[in-house]
C-alpha positions as CSV (number, residue, x, y, z in Angstrom):
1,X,118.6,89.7,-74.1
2,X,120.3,86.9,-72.3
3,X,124.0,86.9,-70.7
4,X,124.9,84.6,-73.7
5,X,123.3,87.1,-76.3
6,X,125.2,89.8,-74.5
7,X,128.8,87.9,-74.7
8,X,128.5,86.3,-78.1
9,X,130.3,89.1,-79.9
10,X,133.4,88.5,-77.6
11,X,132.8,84.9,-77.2
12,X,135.7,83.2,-79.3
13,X,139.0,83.9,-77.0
14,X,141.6,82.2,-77.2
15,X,141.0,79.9,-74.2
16,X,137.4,78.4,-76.0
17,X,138.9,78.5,-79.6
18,X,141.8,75.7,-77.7
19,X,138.8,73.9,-75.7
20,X,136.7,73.5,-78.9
21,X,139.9,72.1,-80.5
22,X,140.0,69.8,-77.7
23,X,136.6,68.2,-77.7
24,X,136.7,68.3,-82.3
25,X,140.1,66.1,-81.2
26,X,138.5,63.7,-78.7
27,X,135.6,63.5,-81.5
28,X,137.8,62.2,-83.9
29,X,139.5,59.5,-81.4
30,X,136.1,58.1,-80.9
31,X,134.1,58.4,-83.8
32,X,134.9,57.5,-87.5
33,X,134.8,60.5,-89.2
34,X,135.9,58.8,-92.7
35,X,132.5,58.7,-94.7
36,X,130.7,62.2,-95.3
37,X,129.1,62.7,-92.0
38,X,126.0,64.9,-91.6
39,X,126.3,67.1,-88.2
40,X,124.1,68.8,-85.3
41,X,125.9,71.2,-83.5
42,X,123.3,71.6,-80.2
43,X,123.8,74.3,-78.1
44,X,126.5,75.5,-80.8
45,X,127.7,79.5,-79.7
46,X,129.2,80.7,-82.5
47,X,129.9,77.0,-84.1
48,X,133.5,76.9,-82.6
49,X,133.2,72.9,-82.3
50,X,132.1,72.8,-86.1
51,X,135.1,75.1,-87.0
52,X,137.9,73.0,-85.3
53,X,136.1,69.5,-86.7
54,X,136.6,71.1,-90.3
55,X,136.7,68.9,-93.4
56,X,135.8,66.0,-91.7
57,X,132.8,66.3,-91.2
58,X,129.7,67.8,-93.6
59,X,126.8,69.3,-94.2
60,X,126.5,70.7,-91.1
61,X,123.8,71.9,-89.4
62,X,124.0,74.8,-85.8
63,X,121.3,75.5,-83.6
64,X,121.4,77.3,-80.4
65,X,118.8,79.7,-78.7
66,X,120.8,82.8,-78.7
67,X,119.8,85.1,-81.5
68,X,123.3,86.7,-80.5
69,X,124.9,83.2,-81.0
70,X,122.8,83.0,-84.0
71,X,124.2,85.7,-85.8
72,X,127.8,85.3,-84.9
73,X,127.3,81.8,-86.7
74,X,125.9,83.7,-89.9
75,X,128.6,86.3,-89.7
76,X,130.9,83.2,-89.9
77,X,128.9,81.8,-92.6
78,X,129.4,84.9,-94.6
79,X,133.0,85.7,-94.0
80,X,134.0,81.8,-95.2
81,X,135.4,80.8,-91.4
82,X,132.0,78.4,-91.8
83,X,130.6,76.1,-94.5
84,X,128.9,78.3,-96.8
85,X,125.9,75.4,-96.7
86,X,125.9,75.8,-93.2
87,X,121.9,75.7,-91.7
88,X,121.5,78.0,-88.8
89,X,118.6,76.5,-86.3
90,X,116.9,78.1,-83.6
91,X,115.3,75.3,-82.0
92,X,114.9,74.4,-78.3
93,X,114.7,70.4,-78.2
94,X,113.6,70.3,-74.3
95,X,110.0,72.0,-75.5
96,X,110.1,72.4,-79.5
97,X,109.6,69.3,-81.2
98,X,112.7,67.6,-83.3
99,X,112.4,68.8,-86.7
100,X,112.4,65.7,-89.7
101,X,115.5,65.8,-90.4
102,X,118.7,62.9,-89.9
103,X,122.5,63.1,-88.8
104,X,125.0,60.8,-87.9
105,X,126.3,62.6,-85.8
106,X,125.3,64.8,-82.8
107,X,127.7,67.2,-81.1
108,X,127.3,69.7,-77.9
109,X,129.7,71.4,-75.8
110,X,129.0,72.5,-72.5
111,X,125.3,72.2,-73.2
112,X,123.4,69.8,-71.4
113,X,124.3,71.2,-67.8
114,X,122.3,74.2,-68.2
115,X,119.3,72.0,-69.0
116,X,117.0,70.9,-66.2
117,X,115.2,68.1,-67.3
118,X,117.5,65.8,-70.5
119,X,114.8,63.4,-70.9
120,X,112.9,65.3,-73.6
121,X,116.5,66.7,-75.5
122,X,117.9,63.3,-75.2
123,X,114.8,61.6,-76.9
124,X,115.1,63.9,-79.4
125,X,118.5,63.2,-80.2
126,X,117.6,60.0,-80.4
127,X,115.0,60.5,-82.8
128,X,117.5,63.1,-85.2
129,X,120.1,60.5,-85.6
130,X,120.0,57.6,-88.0
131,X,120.5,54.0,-86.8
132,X,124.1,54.0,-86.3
133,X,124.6,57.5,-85.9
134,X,126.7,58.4,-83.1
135,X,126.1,61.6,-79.9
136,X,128.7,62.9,-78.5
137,X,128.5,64.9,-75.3
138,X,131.4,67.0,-74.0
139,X,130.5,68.0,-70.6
140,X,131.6,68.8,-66.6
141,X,132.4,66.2,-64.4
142,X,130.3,66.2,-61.5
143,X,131.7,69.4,-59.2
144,X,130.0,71.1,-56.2
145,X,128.2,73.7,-57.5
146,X,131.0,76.2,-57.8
147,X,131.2,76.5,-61.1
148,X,127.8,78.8,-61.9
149,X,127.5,79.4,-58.3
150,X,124.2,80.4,-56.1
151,X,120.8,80.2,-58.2
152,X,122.0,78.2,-60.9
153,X,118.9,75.8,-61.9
154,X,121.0,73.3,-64.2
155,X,122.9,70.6,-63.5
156,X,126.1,70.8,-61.2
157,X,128.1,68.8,-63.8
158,X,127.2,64.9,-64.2
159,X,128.0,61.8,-62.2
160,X,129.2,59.3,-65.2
161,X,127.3,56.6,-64.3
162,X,124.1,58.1,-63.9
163,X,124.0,60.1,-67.3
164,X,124.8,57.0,-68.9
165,X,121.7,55.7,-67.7
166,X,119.9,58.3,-69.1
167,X,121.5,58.5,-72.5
168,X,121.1,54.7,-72.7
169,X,117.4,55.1,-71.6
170,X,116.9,57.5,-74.3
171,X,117.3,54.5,-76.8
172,X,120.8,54.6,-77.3
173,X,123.7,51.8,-76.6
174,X,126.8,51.5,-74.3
175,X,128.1,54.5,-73.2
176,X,132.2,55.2,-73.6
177,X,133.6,57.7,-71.6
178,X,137.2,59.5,-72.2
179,X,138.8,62.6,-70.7
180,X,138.2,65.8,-72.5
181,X,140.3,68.9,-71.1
182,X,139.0,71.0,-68.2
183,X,137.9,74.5,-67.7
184,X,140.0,76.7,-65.9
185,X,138.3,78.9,-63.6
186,X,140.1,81.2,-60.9
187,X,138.8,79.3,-58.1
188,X,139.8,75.5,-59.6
189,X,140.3,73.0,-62.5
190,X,136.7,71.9,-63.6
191,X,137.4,68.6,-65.4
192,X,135.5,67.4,-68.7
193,X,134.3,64.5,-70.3
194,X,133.2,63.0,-73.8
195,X,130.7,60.4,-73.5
196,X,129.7,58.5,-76.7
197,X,126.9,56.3,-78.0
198,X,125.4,54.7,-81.0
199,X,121.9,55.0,-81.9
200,X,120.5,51.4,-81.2
């Protein structure tokens, strides 16, 4: 069991319910959400981004690693709180390969910092989304290492710049940037970004 499996149940406080509201906000600013718009969810928890975007977005689809996650998300799925069409994935895109199907939009929260190596997860994103489609990434600004503290193997939050290379890289276009909240830890204000892109 991991430490995400073991806080899933108690995930959705009131503090991550008003982030997730945040980033579905920021979303909207910088993405067209008027057409139907099929969504990933990567690295989803319990699917609190996909809550606050509501309507505006659909069929959706969730995937994150943690059966604990996992089954908060069909709990929700059951009780109405998500789309009853709702597709639960458990796929890891750094090693699995990305299943064959499209979205125009790609979502995750707080994910990519706790993966080592983006090169793989951002290709796949790439190959998910449908010319045109959009990825959005809500994410730390770069921070000194505070924020997980000792033996932490991700990624101490992300210089701009140098993620926009990657996601560019990856076969995507320009990358915008816009502020996104912050987390607010004891020991400081960890700021956040939204960085957007088109599929070329």
């Amino acid at each position: 069991m991991t430490s995400f499996d073991e806080r899933a149940a108690t995930w959705d406080d009131p503090v991550k319910i008003e982030r997730a509201a945040t980033v579905a906000r920021v979303v909207g600013e910088a993405v067209s959400l008027a057409a139907p718009v099929r969504l990933l969810e990567y690295g989803a928890g319990t699917g609190l981004v996909t809550q606050a975007l509501g309507d505006a977005v659909g069929p959706v689809t969730l995937a994150d690693t943690s059966t604990g996650m996992r089954d908060v998300m069909a709990e929700k799925i059951a009780s109405g709180a998500l789309p009853a069409d709702a597709r639960i994935w458990d796929v890891d895109l750094s090693t699995d390969p990305a299943p064959a199907d499209r979205f125009d939009l790609i979502v995750t929260c707080l994910t990519l910092h706790h993966i080592p190596h983006l090169e793989p997860v951002l290709a796949a994103f790439a190959t998910l989304l449908d010319d045109g489609g959009h990825l959005c990434i809500a994410d730390l600004e770069a921070e000194d290492g505070s924020f997980h503290g000792e033996g932490f193997h991700g990624h101490h939050g992300f210089v701009r710049a140098e993620l926009a290379a990657q996601i560019e890289a990856a076969g995507f276009g320009p990358v915008e940037f816009r502020e996104c909240g912050s987390v607010e830890r004891p020991d400081g204000t960890y700021p956040m970004f939204l960085a957007t892109a088109a599929r070329a």
